[in-house]
Backbone as XML, in Angstrom:
<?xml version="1.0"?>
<chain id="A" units="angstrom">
  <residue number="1" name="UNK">
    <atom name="N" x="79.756" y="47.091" z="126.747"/>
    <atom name="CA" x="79.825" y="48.309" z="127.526"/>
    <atom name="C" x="80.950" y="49.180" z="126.958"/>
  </residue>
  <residue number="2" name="UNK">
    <atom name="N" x="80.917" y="50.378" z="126.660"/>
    <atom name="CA" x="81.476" y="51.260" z="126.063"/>
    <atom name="C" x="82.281" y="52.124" z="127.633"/>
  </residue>
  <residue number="3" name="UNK">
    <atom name="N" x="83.632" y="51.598" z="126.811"/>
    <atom name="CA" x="84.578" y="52.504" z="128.093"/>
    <atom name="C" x="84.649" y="54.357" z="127.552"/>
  </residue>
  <residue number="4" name="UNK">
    <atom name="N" x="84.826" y="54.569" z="128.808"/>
    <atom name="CA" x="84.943" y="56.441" z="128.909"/>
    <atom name="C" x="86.313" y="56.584" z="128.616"/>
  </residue>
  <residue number="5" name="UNK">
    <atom name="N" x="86.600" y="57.408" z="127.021"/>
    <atom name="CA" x="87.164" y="57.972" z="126.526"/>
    <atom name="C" x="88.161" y="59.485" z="126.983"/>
  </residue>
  <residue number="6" name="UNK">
    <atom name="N" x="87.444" y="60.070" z="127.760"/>
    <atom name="CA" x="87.129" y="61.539" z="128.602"/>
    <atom name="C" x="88.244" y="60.786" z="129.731"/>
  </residue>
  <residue number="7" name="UNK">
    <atom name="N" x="89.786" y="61.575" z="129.317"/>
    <atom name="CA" x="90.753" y="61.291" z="130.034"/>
    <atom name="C" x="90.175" y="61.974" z="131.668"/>
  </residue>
  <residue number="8" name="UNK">
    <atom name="N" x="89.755" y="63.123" z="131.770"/>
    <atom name="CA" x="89.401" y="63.880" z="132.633"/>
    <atom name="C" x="87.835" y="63.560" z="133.626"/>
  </residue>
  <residue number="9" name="UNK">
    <atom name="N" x="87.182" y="61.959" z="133.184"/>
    <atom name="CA" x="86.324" y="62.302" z="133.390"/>
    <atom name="C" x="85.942" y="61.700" z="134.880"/>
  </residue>
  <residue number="10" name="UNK">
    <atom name="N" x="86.759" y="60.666" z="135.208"/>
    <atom name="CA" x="86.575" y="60.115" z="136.802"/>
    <atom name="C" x="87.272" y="61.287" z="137.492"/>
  </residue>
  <residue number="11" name="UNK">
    <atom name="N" x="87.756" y="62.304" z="137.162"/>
    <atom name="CA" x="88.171" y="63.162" z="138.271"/>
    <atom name="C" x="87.111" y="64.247" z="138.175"/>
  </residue>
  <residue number="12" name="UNK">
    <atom name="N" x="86.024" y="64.375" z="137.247"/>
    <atom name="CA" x="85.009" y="65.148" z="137.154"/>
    <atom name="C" x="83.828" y="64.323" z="138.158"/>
  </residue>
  <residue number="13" name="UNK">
    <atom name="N" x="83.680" y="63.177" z="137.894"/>
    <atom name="CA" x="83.019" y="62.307" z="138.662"/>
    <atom name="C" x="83.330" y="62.328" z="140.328"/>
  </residue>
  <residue number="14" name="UNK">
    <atom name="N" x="84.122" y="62.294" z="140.316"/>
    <atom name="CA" x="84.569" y="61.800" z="141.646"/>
    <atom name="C" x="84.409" y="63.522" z="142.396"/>
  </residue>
  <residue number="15" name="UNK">
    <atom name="N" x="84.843" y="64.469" z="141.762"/>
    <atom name="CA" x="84.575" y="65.693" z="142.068"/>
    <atom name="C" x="82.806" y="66.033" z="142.572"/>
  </residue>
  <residue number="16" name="UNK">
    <atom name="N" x="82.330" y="65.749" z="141.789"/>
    <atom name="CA" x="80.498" y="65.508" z="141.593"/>
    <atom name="C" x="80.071" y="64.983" z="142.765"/>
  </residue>
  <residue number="17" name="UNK">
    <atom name="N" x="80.659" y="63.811" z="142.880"/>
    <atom name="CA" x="80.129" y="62.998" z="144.071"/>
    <atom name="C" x="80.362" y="63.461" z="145.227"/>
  </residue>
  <residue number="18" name="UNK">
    <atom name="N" x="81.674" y="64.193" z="145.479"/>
    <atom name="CA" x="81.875" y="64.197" z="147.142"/>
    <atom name="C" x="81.414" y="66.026" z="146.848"/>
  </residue>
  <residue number="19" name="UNK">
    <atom name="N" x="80.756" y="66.667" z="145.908"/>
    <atom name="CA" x="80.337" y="68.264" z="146.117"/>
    <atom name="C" x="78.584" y="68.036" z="146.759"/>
  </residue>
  <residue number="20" name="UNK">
    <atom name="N" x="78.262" y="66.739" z="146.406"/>
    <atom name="CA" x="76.784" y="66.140" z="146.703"/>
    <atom name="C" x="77.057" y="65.770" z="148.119"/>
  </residue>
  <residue number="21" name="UNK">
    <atom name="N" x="77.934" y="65.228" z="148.156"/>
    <atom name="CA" x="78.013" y="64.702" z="149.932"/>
    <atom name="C" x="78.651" y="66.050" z="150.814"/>
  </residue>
  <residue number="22" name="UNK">
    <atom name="N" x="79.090" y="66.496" z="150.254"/>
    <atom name="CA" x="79.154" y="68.268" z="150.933"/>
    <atom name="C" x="77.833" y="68.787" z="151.105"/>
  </residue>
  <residue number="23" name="UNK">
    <atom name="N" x="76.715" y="68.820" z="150.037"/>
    <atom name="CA" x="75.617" y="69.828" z="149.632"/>
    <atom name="C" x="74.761" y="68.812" z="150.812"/>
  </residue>
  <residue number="24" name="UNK">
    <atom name="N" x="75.262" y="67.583" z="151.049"/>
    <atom name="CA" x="73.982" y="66.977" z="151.688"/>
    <atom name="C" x="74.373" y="66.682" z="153.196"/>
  </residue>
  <residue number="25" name="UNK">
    <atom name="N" x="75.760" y="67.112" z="153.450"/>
    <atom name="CA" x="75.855" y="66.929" z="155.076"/>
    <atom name="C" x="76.793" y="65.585" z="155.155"/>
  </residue>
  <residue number="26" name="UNK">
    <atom name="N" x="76.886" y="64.856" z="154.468"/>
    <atom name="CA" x="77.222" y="63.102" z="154.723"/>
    <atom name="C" x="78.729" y="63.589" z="154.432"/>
  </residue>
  <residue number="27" name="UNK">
    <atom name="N" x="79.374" y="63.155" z="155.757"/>
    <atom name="CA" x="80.521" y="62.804" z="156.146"/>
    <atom name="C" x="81.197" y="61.831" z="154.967"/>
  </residue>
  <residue number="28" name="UNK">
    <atom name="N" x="82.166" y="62.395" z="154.121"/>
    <atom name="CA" x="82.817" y="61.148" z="153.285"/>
    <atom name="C" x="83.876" y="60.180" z="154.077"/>
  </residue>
  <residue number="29" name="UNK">
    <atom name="N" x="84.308" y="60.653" z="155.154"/>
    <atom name="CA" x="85.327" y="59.230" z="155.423"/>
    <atom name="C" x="84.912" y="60.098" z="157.577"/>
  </residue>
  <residue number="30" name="UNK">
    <atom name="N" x="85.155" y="59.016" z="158.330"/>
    <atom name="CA" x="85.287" y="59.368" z="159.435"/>
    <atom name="C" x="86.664" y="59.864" z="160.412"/>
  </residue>
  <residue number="31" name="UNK">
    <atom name="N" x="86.490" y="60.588" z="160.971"/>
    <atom name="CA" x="87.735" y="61.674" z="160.756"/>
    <atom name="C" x="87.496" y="61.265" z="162.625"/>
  </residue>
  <residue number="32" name="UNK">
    <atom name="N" x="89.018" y="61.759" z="163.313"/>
    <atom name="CA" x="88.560" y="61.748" z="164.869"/>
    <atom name="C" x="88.995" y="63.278" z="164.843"/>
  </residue>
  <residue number="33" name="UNK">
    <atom name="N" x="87.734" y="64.102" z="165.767"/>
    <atom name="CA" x="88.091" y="64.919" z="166.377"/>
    <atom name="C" x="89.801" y="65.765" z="166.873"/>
  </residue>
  <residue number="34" name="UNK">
    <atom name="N" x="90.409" y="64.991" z="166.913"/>
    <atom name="CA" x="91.544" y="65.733" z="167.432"/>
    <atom name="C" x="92.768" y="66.085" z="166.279"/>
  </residue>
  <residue number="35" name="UNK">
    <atom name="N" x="92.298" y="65.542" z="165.427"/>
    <atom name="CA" x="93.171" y="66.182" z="164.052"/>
    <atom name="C" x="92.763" y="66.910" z="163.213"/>
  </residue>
  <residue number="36" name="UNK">
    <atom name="N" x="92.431" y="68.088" z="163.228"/>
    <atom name="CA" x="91.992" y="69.229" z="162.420"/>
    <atom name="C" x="92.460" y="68.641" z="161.024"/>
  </residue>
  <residue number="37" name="UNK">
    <atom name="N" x="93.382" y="68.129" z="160.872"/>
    <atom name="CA" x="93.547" y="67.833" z="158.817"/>
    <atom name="C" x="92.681" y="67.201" z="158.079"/>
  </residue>
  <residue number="38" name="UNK">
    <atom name="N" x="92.328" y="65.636" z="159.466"/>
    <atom name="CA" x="91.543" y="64.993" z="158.994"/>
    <atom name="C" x="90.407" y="65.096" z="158.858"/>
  </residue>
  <residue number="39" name="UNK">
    <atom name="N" x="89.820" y="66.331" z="159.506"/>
    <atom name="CA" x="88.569" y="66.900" z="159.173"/>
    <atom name="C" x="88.292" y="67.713" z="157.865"/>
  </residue>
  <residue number="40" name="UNK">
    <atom name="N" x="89.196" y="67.842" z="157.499"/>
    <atom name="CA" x="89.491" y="68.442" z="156.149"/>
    <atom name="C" x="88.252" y="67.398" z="155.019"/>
  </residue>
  <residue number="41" name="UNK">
    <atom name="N" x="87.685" y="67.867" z="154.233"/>
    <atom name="CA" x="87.388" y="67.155" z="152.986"/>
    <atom name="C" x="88.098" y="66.877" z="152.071"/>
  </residue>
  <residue number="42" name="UNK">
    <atom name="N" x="87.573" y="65.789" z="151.581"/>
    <atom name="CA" x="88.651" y="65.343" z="150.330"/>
    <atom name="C" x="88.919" y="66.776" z="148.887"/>
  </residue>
  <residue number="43" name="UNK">
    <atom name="N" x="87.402" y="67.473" z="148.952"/>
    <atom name="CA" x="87.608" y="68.707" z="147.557"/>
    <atom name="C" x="88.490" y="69.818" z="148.563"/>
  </residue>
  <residue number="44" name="UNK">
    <atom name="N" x="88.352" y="69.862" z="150.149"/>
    <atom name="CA" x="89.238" y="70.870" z="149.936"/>
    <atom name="C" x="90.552" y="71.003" z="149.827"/>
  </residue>
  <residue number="45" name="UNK">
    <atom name="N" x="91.133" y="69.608" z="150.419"/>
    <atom name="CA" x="92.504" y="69.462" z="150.211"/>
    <atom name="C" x="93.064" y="69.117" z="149.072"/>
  </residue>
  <residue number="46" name="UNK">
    <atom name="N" x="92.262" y="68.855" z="147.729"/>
    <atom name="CA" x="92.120" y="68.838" z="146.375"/>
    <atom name="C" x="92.468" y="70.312" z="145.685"/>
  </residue>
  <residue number="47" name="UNK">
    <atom name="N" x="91.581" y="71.475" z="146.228"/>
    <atom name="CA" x="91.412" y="72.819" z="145.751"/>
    <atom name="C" x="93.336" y="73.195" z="146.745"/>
  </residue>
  <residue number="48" name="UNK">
    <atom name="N" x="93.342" y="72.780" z="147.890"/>
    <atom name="CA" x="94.326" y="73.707" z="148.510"/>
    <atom name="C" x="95.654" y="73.003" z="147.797"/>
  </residue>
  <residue number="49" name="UNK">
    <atom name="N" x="95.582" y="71.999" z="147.177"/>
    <atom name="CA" x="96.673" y="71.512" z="146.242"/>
    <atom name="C" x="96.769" y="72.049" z="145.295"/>
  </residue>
  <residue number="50" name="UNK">
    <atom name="N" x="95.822" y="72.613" z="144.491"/>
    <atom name="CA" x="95.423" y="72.961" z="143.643"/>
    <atom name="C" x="96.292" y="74.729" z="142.998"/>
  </residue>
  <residue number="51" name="UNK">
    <atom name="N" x="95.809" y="75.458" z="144.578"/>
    <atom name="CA" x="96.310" y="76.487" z="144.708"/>
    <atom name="C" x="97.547" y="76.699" z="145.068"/>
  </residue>
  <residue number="52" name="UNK">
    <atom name="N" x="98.022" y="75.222" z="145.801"/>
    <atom name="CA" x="99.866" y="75.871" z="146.110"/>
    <atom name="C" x="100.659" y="75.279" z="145.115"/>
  </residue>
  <residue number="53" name="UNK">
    <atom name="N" x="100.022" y="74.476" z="143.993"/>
    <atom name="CA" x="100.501" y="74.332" z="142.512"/>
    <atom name="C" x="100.372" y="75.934" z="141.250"/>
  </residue>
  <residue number="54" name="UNK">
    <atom name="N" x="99.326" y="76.060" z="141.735"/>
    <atom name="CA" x="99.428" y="77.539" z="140.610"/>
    <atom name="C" x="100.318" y="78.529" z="141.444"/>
  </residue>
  <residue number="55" name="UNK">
    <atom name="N" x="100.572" y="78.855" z="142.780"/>
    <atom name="CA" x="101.641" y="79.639" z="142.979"/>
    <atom name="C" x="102.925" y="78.912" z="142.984"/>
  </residue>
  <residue number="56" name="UNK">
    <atom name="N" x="103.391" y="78.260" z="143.245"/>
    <atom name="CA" x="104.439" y="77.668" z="142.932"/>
    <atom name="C" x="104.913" y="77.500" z="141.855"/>
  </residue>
  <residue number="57" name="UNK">
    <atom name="N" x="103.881" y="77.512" z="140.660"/>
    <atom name="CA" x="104.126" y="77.758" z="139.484"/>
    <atom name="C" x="104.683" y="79.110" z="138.886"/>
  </residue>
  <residue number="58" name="UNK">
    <atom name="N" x="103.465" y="79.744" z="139.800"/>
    <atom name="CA" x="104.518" y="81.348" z="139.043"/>
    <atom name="C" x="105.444" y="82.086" z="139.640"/>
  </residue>
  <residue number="59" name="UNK">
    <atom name="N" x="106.094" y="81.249" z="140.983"/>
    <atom name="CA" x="106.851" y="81.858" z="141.155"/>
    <atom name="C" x="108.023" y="81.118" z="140.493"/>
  </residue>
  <residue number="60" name="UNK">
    <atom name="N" x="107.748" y="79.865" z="139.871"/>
    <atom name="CA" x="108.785" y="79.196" z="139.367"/>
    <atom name="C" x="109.132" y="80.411" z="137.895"/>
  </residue>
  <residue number="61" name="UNK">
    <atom name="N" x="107.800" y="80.718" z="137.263"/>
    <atom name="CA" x="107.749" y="80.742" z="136.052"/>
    <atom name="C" x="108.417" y="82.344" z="136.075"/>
  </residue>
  <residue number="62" name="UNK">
    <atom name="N" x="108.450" y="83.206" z="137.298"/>
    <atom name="CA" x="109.099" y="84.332" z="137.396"/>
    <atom name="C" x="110.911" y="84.353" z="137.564"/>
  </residue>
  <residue number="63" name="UNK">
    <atom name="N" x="111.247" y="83.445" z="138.446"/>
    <atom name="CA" x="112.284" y="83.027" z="138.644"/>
    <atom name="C" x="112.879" y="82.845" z="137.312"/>
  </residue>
  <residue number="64" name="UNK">
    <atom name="N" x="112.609" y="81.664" z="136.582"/>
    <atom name="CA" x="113.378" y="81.878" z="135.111"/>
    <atom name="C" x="113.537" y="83.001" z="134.516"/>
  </residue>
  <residue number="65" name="UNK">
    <atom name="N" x="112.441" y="83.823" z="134.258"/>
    <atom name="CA" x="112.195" y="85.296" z="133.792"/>
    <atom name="C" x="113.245" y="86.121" z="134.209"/>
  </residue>
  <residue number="66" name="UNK">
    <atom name="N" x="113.639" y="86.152" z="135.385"/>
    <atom name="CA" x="114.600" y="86.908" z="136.067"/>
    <atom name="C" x="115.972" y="86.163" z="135.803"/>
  </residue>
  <residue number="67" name="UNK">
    <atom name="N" x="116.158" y="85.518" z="135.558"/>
    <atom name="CA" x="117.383" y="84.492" z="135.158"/>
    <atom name="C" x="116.955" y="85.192" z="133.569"/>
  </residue>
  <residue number="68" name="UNK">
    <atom name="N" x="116.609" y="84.969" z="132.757"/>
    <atom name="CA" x="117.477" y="85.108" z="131.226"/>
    <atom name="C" x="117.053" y="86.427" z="131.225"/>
  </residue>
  <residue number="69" name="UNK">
    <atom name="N" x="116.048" y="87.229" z="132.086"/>
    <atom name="CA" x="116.300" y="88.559" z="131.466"/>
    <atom name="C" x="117.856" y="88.823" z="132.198"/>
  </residue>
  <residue number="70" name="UNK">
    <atom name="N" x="118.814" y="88.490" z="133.358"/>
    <atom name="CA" x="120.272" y="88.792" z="133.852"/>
    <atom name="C" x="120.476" y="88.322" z="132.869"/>
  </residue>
  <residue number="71" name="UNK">
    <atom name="N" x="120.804" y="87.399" z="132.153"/>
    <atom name="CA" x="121.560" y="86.594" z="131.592"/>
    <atom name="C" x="121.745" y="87.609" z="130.072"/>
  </residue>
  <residue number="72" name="UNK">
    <atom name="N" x="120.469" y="88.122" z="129.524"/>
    <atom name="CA" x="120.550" y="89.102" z="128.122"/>
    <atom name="C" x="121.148" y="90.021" z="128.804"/>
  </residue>
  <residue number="73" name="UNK">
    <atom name="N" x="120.978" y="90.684" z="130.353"/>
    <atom name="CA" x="121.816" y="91.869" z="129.851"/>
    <atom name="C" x="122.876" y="91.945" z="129.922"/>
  </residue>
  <residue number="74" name="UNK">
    <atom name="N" x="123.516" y="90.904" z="131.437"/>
    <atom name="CA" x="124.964" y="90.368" z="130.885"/>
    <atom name="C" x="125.390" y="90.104" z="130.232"/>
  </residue>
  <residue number="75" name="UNK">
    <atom name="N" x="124.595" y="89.441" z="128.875"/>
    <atom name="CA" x="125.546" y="89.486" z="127.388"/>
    <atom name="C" x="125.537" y="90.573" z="126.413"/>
  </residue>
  <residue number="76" name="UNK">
    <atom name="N" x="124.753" y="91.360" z="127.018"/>
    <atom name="CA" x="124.295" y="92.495" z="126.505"/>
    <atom name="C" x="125.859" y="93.621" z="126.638"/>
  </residue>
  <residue number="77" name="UNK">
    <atom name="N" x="125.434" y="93.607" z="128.443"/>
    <atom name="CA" x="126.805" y="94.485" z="128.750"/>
    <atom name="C" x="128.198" y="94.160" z="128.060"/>
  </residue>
  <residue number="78" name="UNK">
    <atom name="N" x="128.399" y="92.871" z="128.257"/>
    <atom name="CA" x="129.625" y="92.143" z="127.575"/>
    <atom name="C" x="129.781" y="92.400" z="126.197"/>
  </residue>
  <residue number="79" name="UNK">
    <atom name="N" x="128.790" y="92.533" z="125.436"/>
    <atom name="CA" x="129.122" y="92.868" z="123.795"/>
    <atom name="C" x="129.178" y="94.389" z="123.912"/>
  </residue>
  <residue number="80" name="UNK">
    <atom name="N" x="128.982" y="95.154" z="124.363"/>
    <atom name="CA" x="129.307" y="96.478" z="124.449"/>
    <atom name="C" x="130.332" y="96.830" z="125.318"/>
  </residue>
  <residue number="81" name="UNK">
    <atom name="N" x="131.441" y="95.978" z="125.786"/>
    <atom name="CA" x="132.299" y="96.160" z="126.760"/>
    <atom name="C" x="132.310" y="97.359" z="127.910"/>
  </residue>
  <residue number="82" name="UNK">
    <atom name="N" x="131.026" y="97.210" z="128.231"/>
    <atom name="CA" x="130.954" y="97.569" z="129.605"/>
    <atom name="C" x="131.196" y="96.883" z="130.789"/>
  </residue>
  <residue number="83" name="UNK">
    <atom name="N" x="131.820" y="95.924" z="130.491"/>
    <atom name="CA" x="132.445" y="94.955" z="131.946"/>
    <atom name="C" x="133.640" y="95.222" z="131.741"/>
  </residue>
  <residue number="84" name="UNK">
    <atom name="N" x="134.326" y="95.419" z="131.077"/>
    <atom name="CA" x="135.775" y="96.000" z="131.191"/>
    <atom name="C" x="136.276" y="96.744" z="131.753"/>
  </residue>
  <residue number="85" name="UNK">
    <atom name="N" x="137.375" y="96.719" z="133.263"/>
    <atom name="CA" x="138.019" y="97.812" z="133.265"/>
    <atom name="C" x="138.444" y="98.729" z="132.498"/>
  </residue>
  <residue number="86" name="UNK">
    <atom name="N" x="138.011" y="100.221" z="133.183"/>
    <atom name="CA" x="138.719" y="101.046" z="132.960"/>
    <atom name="C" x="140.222" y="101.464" z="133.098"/>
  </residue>
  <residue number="87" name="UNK">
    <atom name="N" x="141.115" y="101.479" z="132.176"/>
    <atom name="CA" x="142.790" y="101.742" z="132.902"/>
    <atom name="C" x="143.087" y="102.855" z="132.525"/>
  </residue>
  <residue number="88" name="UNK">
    <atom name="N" x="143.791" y="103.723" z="133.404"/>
    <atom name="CA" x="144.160" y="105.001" z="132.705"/>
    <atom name="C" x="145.194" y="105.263" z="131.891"/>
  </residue>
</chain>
């Protein structure tokens, strides 16, 4: 038996399977009524991970941005001695 190579591919699988048990009605795990989370599906709390990873990402990835662009112009200002008092 030839093992699956396709680092990605039981999470393609496993994706497949529970979009079929969505398309067909069948409950993947039994959930009680009084906890709205647990009524949740497994793809959507997959996708809503999904999405507070890509924003979290760019706000990470803005945050740095804003850090070395201060950081150039503070060295910026500094080599042109514009942080220097003025004395009369």
């Amino acid at each position: 038996m030839a093992l699956v190579r396709d680092p990605y591919f039981w999470k393609r699988f496993s994706t497949a399977v529970h979009l079929d048990e969505e398309a067909k009605g069948i409950p993947s795990e039994v959930s009680t009524p009084s906890s709205e989370k647990s009524q949740d599906s497994w793809l959507e709390r997959e996708r809503r991970k999904s999405k507070k990873s890509l924003i979290w990402g760019f706000i990470i990835f803005f945050c740095v941005v804003l850090l070395v662009t201060g950081g150039v112009i503070v060295w910026w200002l500094s080599k042109h001695n514009w942080l220097q008092s003025i004395e009369p």
